[in-house]
N, CA, C and O atoms as CSV, one atom per row, in Angstrom:
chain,resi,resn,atom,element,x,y,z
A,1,UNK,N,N,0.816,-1.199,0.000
A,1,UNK,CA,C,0.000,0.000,0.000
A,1,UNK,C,C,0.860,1.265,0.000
A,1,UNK,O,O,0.379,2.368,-0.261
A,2,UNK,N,N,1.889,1.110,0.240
A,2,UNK,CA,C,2.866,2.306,0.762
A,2,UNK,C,C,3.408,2.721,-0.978
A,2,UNK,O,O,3.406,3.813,-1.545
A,3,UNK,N,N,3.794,1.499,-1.420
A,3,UNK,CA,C,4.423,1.746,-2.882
A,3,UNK,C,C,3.713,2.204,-3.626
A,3,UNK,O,O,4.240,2.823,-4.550
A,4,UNK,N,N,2.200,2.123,-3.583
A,4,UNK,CA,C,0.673,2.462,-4.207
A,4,UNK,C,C,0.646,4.137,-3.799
A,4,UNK,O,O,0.549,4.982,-4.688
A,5,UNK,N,N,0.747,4.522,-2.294
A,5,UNK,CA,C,0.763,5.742,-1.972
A,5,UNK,C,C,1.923,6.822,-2.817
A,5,UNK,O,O,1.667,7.830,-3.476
A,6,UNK,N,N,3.365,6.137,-2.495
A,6,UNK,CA,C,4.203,6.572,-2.903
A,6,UNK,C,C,4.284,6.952,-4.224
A,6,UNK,O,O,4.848,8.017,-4.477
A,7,UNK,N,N,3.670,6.054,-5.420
A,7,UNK,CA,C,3.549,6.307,-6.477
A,7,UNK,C,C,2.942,7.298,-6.923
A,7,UNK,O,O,3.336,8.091,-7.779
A,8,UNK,N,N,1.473,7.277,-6.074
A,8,UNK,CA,C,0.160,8.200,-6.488
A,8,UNK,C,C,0.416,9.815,-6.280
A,8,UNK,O,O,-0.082,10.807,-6.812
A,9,UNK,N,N,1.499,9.611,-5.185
A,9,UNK,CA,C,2.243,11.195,-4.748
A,9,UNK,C,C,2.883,11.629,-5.831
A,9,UNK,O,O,2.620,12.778,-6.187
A,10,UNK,N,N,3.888,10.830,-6.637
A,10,UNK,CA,C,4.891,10.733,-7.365
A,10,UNK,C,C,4.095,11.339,-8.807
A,10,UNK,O,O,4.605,12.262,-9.441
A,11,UNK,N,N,3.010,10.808,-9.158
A,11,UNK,CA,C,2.444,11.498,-10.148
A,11,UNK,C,C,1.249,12.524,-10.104
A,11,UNK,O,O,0.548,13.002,-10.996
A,12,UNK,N,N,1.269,12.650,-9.029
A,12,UNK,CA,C,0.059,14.076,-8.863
A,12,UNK,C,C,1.215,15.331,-8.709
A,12,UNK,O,O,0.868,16.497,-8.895
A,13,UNK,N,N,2.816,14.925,-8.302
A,13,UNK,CA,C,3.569,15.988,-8.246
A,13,UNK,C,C,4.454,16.360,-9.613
A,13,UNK,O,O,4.860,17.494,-9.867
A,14,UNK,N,N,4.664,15.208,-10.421
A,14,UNK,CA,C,4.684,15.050,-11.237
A,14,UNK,C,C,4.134,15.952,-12.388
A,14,UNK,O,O,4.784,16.677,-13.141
A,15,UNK,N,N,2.610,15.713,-12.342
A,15,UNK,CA,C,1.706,16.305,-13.349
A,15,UNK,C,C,1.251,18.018,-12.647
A,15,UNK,O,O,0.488,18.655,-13.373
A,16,UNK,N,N,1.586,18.549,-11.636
A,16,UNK,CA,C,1.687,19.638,-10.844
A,16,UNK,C,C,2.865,20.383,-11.785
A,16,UNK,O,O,2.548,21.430,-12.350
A,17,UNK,N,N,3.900,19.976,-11.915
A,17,UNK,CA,C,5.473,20.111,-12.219
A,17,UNK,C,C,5.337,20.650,-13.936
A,17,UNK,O,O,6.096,21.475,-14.444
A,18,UNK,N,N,4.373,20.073,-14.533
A,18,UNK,CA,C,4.427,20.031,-15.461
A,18,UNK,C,C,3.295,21.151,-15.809
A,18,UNK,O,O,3.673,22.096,-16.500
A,19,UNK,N,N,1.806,21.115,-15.343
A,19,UNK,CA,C,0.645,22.550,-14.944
A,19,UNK,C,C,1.535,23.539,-15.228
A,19,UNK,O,O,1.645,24.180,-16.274
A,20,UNK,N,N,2.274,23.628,-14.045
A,20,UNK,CA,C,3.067,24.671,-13.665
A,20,UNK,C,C,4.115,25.320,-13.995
A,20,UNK,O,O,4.623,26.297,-13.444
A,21,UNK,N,N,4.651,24.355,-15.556
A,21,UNK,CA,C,5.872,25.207,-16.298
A,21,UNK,C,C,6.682,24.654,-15.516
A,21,UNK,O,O,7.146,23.914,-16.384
A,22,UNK,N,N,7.398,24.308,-14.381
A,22,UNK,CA,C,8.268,23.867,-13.417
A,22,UNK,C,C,9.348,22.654,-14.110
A,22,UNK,O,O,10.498,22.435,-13.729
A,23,UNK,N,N,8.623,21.965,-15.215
A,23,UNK,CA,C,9.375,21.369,-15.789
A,23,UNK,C,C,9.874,21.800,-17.776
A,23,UNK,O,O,10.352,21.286,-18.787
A,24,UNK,N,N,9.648,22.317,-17.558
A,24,UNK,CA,C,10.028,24.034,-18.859
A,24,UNK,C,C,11.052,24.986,-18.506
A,24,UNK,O,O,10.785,26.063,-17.972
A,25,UNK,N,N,12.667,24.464,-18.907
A,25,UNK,CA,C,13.729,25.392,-17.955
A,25,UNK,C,C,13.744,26.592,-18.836
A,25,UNK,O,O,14.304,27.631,-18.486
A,26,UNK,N,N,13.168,26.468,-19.909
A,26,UNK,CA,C,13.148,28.159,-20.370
A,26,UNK,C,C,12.188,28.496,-19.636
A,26,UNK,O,O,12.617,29.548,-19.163
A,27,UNK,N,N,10.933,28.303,-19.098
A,27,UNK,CA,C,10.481,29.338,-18.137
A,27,UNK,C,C,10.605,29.309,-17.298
A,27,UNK,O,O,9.810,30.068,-16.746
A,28,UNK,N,N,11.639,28.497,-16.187
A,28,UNK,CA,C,12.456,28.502,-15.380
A,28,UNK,C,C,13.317,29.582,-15.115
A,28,UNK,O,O,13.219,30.531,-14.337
A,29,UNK,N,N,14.500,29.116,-16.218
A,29,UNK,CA,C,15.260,30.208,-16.355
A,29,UNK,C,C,14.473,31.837,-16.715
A,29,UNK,O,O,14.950,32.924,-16.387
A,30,UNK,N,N,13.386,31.654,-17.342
A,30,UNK,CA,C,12.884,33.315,-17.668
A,30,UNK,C,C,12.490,34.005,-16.629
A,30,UNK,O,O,12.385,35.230,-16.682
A,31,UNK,N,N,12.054,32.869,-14.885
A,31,UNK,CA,C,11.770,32.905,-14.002
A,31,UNK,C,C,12.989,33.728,-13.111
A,31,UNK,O,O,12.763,34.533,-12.207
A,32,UNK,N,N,13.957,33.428,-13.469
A,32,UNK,CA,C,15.207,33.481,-12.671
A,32,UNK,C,C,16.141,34.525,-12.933
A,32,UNK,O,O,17.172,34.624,-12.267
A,33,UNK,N,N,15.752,35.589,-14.184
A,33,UNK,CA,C,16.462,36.242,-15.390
A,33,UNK,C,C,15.858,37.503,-14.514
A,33,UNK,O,O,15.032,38.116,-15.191
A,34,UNK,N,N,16.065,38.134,-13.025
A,34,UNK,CA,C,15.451,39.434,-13.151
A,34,UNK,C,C,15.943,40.663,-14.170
A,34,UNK,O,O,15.301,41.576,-14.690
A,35,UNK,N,N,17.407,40.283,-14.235
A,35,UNK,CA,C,17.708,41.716,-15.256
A,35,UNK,C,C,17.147,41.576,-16.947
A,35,UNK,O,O,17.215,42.547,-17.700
A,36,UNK,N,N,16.707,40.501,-17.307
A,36,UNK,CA,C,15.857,40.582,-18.662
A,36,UNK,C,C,14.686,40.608,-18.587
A,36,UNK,O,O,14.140,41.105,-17.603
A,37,UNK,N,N,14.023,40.103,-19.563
A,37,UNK,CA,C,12.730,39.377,-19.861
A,37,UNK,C,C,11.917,38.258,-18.160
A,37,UNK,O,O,11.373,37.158,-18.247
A,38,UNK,N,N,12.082,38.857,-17.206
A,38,UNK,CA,C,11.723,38.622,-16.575
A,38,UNK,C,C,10.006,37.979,-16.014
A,38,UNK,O,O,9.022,38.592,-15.600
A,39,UNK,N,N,10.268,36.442,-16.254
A,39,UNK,CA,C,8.589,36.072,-16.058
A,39,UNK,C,C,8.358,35.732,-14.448
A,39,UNK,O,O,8.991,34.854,-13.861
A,40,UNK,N,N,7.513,36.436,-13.934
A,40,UNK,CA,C,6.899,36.469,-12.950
A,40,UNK,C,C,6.018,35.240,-12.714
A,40,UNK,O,O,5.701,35.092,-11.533
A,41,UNK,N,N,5.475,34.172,-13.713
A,41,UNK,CA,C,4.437,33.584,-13.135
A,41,UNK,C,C,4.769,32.725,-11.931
A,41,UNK,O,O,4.127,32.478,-10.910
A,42,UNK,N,N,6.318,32.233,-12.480
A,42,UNK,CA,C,6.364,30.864,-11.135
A,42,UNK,C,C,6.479,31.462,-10.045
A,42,UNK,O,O,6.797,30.590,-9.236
A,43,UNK,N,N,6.379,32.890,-9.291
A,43,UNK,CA,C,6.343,33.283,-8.519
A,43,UNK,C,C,4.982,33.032,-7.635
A,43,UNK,O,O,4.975,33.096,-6.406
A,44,UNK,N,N,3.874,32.748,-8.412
A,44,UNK,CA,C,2.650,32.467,-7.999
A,44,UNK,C,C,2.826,30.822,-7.637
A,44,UNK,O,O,2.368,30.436,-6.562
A,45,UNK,N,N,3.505,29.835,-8.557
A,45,UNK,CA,C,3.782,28.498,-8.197
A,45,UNK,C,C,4.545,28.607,-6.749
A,45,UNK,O,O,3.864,28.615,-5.723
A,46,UNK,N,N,5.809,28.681,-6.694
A,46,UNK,CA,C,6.117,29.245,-5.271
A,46,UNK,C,C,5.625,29.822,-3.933
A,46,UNK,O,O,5.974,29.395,-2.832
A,47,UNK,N,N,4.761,30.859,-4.154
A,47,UNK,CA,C,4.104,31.397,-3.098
A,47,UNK,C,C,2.877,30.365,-2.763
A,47,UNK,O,O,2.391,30.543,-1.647
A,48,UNK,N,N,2.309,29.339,-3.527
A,48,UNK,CA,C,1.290,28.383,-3.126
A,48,UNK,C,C,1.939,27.350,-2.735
A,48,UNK,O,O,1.190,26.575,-2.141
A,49,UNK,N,N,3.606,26.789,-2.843
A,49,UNK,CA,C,4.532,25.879,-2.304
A,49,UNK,C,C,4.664,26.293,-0.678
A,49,UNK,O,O,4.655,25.510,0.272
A,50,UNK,N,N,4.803,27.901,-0.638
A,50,UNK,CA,C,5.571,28.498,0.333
A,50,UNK,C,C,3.952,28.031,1.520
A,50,UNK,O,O,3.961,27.362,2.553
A,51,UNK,N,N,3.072,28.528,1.002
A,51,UNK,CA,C,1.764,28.852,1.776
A,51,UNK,C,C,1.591,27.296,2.396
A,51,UNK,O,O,1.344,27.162,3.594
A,52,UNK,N,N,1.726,26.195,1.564
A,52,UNK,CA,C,1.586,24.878,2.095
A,52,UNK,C,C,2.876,24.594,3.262
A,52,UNK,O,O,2.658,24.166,4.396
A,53,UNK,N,N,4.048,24.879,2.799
A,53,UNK,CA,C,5.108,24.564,3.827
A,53,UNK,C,C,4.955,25.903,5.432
A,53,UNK,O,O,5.689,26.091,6.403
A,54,UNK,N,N,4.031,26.356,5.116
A,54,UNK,CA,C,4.714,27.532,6.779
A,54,UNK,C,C,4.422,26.423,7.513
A,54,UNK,O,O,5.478,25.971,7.955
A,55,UNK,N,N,3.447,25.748,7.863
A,55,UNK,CA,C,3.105,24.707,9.099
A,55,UNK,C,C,4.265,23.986,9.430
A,55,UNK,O,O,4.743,24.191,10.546
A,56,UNK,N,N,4.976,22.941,8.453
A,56,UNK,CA,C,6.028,22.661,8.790
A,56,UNK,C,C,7.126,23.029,8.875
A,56,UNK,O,O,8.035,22.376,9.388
A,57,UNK,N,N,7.255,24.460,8.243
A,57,UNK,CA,C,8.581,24.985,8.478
A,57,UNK,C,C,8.412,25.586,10.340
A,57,UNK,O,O,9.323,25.457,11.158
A,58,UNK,N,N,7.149,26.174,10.627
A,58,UNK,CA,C,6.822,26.520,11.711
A,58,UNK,C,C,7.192,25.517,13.071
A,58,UNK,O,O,7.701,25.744,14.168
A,59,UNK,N,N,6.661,24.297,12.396
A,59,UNK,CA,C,6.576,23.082,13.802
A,59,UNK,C,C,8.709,22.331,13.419
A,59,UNK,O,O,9.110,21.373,14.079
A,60,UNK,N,N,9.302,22.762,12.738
A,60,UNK,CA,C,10.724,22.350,12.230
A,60,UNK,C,C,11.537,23.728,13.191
A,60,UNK,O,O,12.498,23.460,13.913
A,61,UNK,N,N,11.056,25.024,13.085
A,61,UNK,CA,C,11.599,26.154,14.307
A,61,UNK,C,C,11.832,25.563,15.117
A,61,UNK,O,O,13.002,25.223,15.290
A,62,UNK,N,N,10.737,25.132,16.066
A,62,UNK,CA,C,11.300,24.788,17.590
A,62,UNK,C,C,11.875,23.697,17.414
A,62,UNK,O,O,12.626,23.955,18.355
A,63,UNK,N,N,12.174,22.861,17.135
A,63,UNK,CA,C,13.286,21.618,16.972
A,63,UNK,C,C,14.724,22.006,16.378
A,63,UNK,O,O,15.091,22.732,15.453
A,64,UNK,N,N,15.305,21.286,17.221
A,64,UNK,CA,C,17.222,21.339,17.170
A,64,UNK,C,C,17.391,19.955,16.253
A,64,UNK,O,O,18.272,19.851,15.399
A,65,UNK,N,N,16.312,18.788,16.586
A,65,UNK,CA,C,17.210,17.734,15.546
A,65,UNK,C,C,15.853,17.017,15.152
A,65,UNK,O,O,14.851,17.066,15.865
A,66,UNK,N,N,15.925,16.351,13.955
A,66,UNK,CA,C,15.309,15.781,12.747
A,66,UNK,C,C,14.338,14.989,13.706
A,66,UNK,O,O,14.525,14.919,14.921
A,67,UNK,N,N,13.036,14.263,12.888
A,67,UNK,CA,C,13.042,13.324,13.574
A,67,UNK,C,C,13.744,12.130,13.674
A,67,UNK,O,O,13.588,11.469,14.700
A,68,UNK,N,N,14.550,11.695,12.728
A,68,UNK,CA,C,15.268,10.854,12.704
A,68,UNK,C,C,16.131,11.080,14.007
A,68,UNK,O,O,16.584,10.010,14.412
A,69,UNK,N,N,16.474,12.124,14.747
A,69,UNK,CA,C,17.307,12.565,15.664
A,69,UNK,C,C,18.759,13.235,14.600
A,69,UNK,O,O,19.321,14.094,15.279
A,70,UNK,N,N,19.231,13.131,13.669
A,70,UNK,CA,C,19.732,14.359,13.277
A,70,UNK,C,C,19.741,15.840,13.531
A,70,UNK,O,O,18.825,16.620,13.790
A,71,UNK,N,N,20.612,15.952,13.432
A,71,UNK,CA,C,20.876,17.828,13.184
A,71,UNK,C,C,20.124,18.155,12.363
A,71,UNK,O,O,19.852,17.386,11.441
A,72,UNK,N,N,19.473,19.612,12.480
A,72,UNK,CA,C,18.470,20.148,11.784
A,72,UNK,C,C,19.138,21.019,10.449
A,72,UNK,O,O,18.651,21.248,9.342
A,73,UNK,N,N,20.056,21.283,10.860
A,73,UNK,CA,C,21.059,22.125,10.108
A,73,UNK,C,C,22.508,21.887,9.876
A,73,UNK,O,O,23.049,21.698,10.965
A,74,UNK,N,N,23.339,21.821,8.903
A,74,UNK,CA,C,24.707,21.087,8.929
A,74,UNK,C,C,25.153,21.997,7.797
A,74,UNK,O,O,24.426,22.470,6.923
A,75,UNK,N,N,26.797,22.212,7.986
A,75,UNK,CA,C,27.549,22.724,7.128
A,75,UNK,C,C,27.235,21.770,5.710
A,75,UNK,O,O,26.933,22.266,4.624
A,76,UNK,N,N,27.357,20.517,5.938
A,76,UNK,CA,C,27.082,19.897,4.377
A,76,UNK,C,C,25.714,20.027,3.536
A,76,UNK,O,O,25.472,19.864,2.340
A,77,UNK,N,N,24.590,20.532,5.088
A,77,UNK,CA,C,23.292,21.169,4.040
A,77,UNK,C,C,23.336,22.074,3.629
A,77,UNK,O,O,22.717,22.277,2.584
A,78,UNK,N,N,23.861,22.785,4.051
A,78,UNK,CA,C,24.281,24.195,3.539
A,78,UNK,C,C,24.976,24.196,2.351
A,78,UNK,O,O,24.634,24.902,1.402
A,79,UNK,N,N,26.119,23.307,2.327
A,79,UNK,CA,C,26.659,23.008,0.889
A,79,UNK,C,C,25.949,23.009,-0.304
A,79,UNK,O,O,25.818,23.786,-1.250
A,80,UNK,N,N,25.436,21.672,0.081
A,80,UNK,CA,C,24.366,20.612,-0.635
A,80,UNK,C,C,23.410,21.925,-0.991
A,80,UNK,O,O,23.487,22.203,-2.187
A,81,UNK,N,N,22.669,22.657,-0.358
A,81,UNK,CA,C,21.211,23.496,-0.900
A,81,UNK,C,C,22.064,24.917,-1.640
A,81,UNK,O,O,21.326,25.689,-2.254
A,82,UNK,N,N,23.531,25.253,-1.593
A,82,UNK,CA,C,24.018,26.314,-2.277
A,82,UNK,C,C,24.437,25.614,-3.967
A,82,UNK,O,O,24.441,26.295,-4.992
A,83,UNK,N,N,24.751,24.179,-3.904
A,83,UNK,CA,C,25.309,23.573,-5.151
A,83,UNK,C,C,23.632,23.416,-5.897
A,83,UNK,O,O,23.337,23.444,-7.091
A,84,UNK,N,N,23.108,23.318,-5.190
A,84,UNK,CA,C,21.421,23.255,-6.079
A,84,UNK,C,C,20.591,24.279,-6.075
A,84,UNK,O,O,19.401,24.103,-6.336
A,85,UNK,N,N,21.026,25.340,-5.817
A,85,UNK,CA,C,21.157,26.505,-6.200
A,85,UNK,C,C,21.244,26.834,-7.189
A,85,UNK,O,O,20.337,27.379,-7.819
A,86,UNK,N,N,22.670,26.527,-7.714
A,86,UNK,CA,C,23.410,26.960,-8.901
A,86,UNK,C,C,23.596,26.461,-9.344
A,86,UNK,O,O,24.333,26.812,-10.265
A,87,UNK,N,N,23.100,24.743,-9.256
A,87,UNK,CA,C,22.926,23.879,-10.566
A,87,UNK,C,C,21.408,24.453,-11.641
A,87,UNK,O,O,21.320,24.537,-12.866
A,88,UNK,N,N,20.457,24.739,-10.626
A,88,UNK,CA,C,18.930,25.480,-10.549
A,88,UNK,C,C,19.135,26.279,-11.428
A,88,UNK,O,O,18.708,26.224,-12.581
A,89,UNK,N,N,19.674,26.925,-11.047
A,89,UNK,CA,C,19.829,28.329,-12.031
A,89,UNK,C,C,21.088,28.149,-13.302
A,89,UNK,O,O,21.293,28.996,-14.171
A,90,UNK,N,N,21.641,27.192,-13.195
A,90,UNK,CA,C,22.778,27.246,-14.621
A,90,UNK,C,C,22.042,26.764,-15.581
A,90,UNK,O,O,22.059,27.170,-16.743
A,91,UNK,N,N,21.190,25.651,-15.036
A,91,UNK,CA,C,20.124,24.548,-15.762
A,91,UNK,C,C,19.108,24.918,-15.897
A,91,UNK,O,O,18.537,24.685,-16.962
A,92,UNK,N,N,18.632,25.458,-15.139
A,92,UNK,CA,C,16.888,25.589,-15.255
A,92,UNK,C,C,16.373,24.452,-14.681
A,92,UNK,O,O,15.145,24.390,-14.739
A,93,UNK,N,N,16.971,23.467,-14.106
A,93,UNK,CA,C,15.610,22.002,-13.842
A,93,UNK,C,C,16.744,21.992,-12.035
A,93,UNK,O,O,17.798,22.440,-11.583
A,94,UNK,N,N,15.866,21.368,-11.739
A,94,UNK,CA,C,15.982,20.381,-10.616
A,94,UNK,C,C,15.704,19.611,-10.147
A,94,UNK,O,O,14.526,19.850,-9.880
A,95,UNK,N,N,16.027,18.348,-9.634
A,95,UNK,CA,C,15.853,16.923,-10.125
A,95,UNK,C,C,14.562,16.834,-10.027
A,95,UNK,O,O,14.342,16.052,-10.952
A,96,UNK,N,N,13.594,17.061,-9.592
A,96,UNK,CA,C,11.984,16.756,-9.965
A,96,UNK,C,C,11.737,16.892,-10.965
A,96,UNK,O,O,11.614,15.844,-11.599
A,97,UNK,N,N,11.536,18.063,-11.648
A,97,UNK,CA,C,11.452,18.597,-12.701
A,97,UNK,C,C,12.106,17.870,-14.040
A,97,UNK,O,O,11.583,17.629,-15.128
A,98,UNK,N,N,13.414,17.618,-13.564
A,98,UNK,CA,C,14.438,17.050,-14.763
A,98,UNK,C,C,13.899,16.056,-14.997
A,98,UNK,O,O,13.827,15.953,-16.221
A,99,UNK,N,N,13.378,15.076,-14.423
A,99,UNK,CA,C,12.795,13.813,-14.120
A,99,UNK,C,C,11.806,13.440,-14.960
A,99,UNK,O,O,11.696,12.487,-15.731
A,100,UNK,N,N,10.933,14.573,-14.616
A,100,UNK,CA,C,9.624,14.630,-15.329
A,100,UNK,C,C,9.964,15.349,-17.095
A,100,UNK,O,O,9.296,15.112,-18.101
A,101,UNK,N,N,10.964,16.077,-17.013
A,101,UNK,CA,C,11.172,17.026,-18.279
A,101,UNK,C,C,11.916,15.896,-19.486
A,101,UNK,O,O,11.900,15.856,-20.716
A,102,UNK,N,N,12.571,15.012,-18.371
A,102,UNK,CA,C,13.127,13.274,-19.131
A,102,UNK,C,C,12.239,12.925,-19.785
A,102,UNK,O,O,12.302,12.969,-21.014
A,103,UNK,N,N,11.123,12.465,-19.094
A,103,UNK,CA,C,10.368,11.815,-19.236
A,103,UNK,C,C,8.773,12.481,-20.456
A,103,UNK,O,O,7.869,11.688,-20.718
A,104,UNK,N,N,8.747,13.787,-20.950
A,104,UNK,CA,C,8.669,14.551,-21.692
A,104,UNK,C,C,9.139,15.072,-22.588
A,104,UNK,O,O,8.794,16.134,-23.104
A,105,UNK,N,N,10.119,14.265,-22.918
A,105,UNK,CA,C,11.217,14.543,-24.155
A,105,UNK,C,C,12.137,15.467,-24.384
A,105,UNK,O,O,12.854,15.402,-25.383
A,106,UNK,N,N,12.237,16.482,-23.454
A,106,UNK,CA,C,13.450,17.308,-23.098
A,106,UNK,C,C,14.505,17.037,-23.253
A,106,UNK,O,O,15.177,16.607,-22.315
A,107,UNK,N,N,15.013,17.199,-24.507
A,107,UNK,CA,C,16.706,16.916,-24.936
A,107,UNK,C,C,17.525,17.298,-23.892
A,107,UNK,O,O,18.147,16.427,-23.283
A,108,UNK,N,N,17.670,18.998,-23.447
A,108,UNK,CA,C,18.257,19.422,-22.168
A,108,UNK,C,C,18.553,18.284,-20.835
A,108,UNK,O,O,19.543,17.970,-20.173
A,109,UNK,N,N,17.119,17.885,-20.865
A,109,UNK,CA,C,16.729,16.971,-19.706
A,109,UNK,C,C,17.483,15.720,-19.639
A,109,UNK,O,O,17.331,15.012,-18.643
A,110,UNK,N,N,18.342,15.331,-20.646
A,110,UNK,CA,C,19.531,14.241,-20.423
A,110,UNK,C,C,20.584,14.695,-20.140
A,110,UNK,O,O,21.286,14.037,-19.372
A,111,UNK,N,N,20.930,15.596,-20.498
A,111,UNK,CA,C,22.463,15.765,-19.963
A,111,UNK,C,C,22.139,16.324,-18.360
A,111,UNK,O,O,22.930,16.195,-17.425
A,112,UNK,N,N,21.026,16.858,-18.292
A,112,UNK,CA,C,21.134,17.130,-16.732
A,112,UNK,C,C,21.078,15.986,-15.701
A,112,UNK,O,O,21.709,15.848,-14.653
A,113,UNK,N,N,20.213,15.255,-16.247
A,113,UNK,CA,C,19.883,13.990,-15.201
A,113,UNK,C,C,21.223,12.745,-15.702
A,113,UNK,O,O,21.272,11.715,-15.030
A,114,UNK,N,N,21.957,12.871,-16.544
A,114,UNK,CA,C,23.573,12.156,-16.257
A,114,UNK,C,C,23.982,12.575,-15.482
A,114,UNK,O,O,24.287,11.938,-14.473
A,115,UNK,N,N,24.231,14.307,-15.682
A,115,UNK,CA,C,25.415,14.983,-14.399
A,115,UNK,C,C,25.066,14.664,-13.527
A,115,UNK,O,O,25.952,14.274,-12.766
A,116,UNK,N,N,23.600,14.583,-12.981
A,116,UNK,CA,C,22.915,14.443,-11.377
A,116,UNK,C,C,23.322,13.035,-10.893
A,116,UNK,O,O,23.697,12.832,-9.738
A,117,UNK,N,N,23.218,11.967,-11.937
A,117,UNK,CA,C,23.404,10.892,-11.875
A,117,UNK,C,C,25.050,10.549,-11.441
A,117,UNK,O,O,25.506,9.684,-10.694
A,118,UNK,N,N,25.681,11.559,-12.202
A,118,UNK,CA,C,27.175,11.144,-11.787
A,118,UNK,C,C,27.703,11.733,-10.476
A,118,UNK,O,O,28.507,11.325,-9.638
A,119,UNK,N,N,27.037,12.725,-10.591
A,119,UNK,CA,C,27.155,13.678,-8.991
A,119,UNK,C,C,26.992,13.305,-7.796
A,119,UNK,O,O,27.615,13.686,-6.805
A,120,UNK,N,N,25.690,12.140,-7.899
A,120,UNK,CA,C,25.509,11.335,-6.972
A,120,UNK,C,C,26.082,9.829,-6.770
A,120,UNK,O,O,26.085,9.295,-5.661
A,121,UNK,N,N,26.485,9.299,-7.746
A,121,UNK,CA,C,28.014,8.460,-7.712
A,121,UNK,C,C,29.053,8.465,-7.293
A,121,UNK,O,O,29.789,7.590,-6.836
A,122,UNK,N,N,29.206,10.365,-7.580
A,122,UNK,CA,C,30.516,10.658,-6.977
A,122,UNK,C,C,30.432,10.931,-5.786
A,122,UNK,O,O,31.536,10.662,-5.313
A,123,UNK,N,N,29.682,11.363,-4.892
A,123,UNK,CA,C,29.341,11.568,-3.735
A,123,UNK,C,C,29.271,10.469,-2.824
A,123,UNK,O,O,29.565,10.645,-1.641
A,124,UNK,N,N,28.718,8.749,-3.490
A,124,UNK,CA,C,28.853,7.652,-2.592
A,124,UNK,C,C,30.002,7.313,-2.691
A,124,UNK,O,O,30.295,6.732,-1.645
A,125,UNK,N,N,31.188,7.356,-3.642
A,125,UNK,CA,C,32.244,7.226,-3.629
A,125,UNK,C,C,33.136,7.590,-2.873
A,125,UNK,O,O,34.011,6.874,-2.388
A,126,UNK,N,N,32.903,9.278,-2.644
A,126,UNK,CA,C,33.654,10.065,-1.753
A,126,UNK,C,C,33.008,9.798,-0.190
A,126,UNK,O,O,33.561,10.255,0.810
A,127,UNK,N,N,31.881,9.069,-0.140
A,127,UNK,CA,C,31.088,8.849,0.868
A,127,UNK,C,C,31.819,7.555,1.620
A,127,UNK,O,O,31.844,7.490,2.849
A,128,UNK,N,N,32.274,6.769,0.966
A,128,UNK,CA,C,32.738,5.414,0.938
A,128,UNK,C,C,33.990,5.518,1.294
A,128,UNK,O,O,34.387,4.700,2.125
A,129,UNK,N,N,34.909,6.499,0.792
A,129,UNK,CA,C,36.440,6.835,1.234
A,129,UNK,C,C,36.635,6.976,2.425
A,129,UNK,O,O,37.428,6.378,3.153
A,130,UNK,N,N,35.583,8.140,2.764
A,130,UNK,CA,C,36.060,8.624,4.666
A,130,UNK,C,C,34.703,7.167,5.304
A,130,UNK,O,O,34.934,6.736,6.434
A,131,UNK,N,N,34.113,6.881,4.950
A,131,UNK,CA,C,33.514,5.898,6.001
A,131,UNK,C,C,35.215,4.621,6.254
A,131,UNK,O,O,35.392,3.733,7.089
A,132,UNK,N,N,36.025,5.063,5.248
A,132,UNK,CA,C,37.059,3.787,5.111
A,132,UNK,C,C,38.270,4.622,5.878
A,132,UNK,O,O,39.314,3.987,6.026
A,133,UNK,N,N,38.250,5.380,6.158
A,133,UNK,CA,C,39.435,6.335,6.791
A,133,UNK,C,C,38.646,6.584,8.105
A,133,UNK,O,O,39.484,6.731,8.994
A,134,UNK,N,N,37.773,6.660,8.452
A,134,UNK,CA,C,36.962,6.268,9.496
A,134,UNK,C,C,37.142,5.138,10.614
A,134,UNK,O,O,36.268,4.964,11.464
């Protein structure tokens, strides 16, 4: 039932991604371009993202660690959310999006989801080194 749930999430966010231009890195990027041709709409996609997350960003304030018991905050998230940043904005997609923009025939949408693919290879790799120097 969980894989049934998981799925059904997977394509209602999916087909959201896609409504919403979100998987269209030219209007991504036209999104992101304030000194040009600047498109305002995904600003309205965002602010209805933002409006759904205050609750949990609200009830995530008073907590110091995850529920998992993790840290709520870490120099490597910080990394991690500045490199997807500026993958975001070099690209226009981010892996949801890319996913779905794959899967929509987006030529763009392969070379992004290799790099992501190798990025995250390289990361269990380098993940695998210090667990071994560890």
């Amino acid at each position: 039932m969980g894989t049934l749930l998981a799925l059904l999430a997977g394509l209602v966010f999916g087909i959201g991604l896609i409504l919403s231009g979100m998987a269209n890195p030219a209007k991504v990027l036209g999104f992101l371009d304030l000194a040009g041709t600047w498109d305002p709409s995904l600003a309205f996609v965002m602010a209805g993202a933002i409006l759904v997350g205050v609750a949990a960003f609200a009830l995530a304030r008073r907590r110091r660690r995850s529920w998992l018991g993790l840290a709520a905050v870490t120099p490597r998230l910080l990394l991690g959310s500045a490199a997807f940043g500026i993958g975001w904005g070099l690209a226009g997609f981010c892996p949801g999006p890319a996913l779905v923009a794959l899967g929509a025939g987006y030529a763009k949408a392969w070379g992004f989801v290799a790099a992501m693919l190798a990025g995250m290879a390289l990361f269990e790799v380098a993940e695998a080194l210090a667990r071994r120097r560890r």
